[in-house]
C-alpha positions in Angstrom: 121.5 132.5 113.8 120.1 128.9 114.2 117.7 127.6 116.5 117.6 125.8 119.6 118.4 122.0 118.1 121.4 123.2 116.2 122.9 124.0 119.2 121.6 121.5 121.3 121.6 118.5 119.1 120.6 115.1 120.5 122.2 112.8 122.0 124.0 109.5 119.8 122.7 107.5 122.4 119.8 106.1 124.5 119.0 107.6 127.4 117.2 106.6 130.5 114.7 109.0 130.4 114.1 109.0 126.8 113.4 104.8 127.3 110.8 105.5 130.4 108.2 102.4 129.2 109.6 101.8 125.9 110.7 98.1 124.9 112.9 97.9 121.3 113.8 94.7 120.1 117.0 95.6 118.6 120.2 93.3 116.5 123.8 94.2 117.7 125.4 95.3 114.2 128.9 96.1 115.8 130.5 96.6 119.2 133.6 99.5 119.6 135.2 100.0 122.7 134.5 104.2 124.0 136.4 106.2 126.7 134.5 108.4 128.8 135.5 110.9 131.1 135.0 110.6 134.8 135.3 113.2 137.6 138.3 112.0 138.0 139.5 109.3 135.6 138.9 108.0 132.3 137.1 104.5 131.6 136.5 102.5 128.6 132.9 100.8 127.9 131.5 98.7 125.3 129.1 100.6 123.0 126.9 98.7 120.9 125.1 99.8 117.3 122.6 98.3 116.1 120.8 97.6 112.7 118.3 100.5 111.4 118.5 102.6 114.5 120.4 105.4 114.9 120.9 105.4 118.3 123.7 103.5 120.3 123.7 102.1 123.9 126.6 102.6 126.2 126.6 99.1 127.9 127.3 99.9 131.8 128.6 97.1 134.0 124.9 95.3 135.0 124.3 94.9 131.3 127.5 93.9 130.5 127.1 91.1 132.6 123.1 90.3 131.6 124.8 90.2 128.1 127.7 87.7 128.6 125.6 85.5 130.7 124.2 84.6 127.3 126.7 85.8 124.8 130.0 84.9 126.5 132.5 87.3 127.5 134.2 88.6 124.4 132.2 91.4 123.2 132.7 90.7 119.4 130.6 87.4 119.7 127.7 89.7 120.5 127.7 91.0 116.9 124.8 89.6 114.9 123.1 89.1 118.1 119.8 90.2 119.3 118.7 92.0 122.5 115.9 93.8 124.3 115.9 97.1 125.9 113.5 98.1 128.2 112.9 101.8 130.0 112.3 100.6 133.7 112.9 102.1 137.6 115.3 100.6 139.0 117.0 101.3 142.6 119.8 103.2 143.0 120.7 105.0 146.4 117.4 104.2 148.2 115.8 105.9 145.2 113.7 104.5 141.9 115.5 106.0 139.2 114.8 105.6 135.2 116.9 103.1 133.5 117.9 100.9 130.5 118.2 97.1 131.2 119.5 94.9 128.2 117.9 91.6 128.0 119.4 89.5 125.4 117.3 86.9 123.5 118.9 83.5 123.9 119.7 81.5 120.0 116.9 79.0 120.7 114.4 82.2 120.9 116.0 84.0 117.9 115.9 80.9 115.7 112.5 79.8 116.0 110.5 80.1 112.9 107.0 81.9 112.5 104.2 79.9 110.4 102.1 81.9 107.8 98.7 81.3 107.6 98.5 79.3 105.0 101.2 76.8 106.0 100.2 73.9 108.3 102.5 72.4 110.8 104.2 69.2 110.2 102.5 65.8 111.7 102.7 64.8 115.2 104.6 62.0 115.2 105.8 60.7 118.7 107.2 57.3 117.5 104.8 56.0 119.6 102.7 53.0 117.6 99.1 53.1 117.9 97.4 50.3 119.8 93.7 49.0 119.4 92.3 47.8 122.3 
């Protein structure tokens, strides 16, 4: 006899609910291609892992399209990327409901280096000659 989160394990991926609030910052590691049963058919979703989390994102239609916006539209260019998810209400049949919206972080953002603080930015230098009055 086990107890009630042998049974019950939890889910392999985010969930609405779970992300209420919450903001990761999260890099795509790879991107696999999932069916998933409907009431009554079957279709097939990108669903995206990421470095040191366990958890995976099922990427639904809006953030498919938030994410090639910036990425481009094949999915295997998103690899390496990074993204952020944030818990917020969204509307959905005249409703707020709980949901996960992908934001990716554009190249310029990702690539912008952080000073310590012991380093001292480089000169200003505009070009610009100085001129005495």
């Amino acid at each position: 006899m086990g107890k009630r989160d042998d049974y019950y394990a939890k889910s392999t991926y985010f969930g609405a609910d779970e992300m209420a609030g919450r903001t990761l910052k999260l890099t795509i590691a790879a991107v696999e291609d999932t069916e998933f049963e409907t009431d009554s058919k079957t279709v097939l979703k990108p669903v995206l892992t990421f470095r040191n989390q366990e958890k995976k994102l099922v990427v639904g239609a809006m953030n498919y399209d938030r994410l090639a916006d910036v990425f481009g539209d094949e999915t295997k260019g998103w690899v390496g990327r990074t993204i952020v998810l944030k818990g917020e209400k969204v509307p959905f049949r005249r409703k707020r409901v709980n949901s996960i919206i992908a934001q990716p972080v554009r190249a310029a953002q990702q690539s912008q280096p952080t000073l310590s603080a012991e380093e001292e930015p480089p000169p200003f230098d505009d070009e610009v000659p100085d001129f005495a009055p």
